[in-house]
N, C-alpha and C positions, 0 to 999 in steps of 0.2 A: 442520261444524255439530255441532251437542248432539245426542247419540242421544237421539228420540222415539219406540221404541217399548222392545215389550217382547218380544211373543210373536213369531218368524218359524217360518213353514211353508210350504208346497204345494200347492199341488192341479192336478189335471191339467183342464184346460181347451181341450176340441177338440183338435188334436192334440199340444197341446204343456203344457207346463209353468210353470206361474205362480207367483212366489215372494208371500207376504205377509206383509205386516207388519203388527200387530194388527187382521188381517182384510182390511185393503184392499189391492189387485193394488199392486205395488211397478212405477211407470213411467220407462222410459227418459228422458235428455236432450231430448229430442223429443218426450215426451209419450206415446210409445207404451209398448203392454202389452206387459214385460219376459216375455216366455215363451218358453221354451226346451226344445229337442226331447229330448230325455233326463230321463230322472230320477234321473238319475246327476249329472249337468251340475247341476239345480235343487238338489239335496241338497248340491251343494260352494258353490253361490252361499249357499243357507242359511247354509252354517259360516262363513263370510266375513262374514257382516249379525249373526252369534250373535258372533264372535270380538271387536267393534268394543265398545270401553269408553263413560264417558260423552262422548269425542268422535269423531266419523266421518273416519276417514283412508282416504281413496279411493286412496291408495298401498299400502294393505295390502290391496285388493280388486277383484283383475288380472282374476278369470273374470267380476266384472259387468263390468268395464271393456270384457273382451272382447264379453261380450253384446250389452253396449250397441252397440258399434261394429260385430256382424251386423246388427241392427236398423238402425238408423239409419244409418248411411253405408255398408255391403256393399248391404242387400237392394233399398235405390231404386235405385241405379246399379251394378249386381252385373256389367253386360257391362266397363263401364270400368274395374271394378276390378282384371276378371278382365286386361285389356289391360296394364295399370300391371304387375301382377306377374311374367305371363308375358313381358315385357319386358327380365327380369330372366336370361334364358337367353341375351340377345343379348352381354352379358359377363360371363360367371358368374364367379364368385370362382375358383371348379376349374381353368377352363379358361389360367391367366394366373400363369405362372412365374415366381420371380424363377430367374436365368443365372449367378449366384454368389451367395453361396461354396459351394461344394459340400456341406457339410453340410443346409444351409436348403433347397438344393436336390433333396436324398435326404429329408428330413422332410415337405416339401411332397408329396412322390412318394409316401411312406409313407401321407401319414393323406388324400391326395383320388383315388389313382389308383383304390380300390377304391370309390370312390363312383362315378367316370366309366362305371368296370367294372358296375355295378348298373344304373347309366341308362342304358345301351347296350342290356343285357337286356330289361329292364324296357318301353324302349319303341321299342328295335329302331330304334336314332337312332347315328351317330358324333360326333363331336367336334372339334373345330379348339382344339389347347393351344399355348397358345405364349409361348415365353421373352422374358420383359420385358415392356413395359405397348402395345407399337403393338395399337393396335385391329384384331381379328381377324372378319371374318364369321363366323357360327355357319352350317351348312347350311339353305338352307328347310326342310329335309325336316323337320329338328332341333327349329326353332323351331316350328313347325306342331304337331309332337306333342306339344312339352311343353305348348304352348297349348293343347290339349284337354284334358291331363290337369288343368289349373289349370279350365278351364271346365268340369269335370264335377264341379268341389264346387260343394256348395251355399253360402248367404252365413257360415253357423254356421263350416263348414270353411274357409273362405275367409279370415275375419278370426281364425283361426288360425294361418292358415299365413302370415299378411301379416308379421306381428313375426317369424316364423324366417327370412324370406326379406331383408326392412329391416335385421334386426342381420346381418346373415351377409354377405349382400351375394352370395347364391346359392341360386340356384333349387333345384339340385340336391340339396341337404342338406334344404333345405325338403321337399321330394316324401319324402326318404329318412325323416325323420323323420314326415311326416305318415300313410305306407304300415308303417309301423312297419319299416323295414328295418335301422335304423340306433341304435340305444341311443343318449340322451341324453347320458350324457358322450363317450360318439365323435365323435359329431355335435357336440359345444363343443368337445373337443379339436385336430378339424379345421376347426370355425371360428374358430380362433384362434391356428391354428400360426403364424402371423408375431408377432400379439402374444406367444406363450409364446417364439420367436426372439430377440425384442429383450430378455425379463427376461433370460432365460438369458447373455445378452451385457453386459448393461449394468446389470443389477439393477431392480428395482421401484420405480416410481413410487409416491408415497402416493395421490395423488391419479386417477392412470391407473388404480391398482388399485380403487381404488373404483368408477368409470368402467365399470372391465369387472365389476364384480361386479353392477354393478343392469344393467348388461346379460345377464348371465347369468338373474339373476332374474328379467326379463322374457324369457325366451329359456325356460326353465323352464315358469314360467305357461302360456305358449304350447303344449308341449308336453301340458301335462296339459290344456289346456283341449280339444285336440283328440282325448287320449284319452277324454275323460270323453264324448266324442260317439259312441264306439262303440259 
């Protein structure tokens, strides 16, 4: 659509944060008031509604996007979402080797063993890794914890952590990223060791490499959108 306004601001409203556009509460898909717990968080949505020329590209504006989707599909159904994700430990990416060539198999080793090593710590859980793709149970014990740790964010944290955990295709990078363990390009390095495998072997796709770049860029987003909630 044609950008209609002009002025965007702030203001803090009961416990949270309302962005505005000449004057009036800026509302979600849904209809609800877009307000958000930081003022960190509302001042970055600001620069996103400031940065948009005379037309509105909701491609260029990941943190309301993100917002939106706490609001509106985390906070009504926040147990189910929390289910859907922690779901996501039953075959994490980490845990599922490839058995040759031995290279890809030392690189694999290189950029997730020390994540397993962190999650082990962290919530006092072991692991079930295993070479080639046959479907492995994860321990109760495992799945139990990482399930708490997903149900003790709130929907804000939640639909941040939903996009690292969807591109990744692992739980574990997700938690690592979200606890601040893990640096953003580590954490894409090691989600994407099989894709950086195949350039290295076969050279770059025009079209894959684009593919992986807006997923990056969404994988990014995500990241700051969670930092901005600190």
């Amino acid at each position: 659509m044609k950008r209609f306004y002009e002025l965007v601001e702030t203001r803090v409203e009961g416990t949270g944060h309302e962005i505005l556009l000449d004057g009036r509460p800026v509302r979600t898909p849904a209809k609800a008031a877009l307000r958000v717990p930081t003022q960190e968080l509302a001042e970055a949505i600001v620069g996103e509604w400031k940065a948009q020329g005379e037309t509105i590209d909701p491609r260029t504006m990941p943190l309301i996007g993100l917002a939106n989707a706490a609001i509106d599909r985390v906070a009504p159904e926040q147990a189910a979402f929390v289910r859907g994700l922690a779901a996501y430990g039953e075959s994490d990416l980490l845990c599922y080797r490839a058995d040759t060539p031995d290279a890809l198999v030392v690189r694999q080793a290189e950029h997730w063993d020390p994540l397993l090593a962190w999650a082990r710590r962290r919530f006092d859980v072991d692991f079930e890794v295993v070479h080639g793709i046959m479907h492995r149970p994860q321990p109760a014990t495992t799945l139990e914890r990482l399930r708490k740790a997903v149900e003790a964010l709130d929907a804000f944290a939640l639909a941040g952590l939903s996009p690292l955990i969807t591109i990744t295709g692992s739980l574990i990078i997700a938690l690592a990223v979200a606890e601040g363990a893990i640096a953003l390009d580590t954490a894409w390095a090691a989600a994407t060791v099989d894709e950086a495998w195949q350039i290295d072997q076969w050279g770059e796709d025009k079209d894959e490499a684009q593919r992986l770049e807006a997923r990056r860029r969404e994988f990014a987003a995500a990241h700051r959108f969670l930092g901005l909630l600190a």
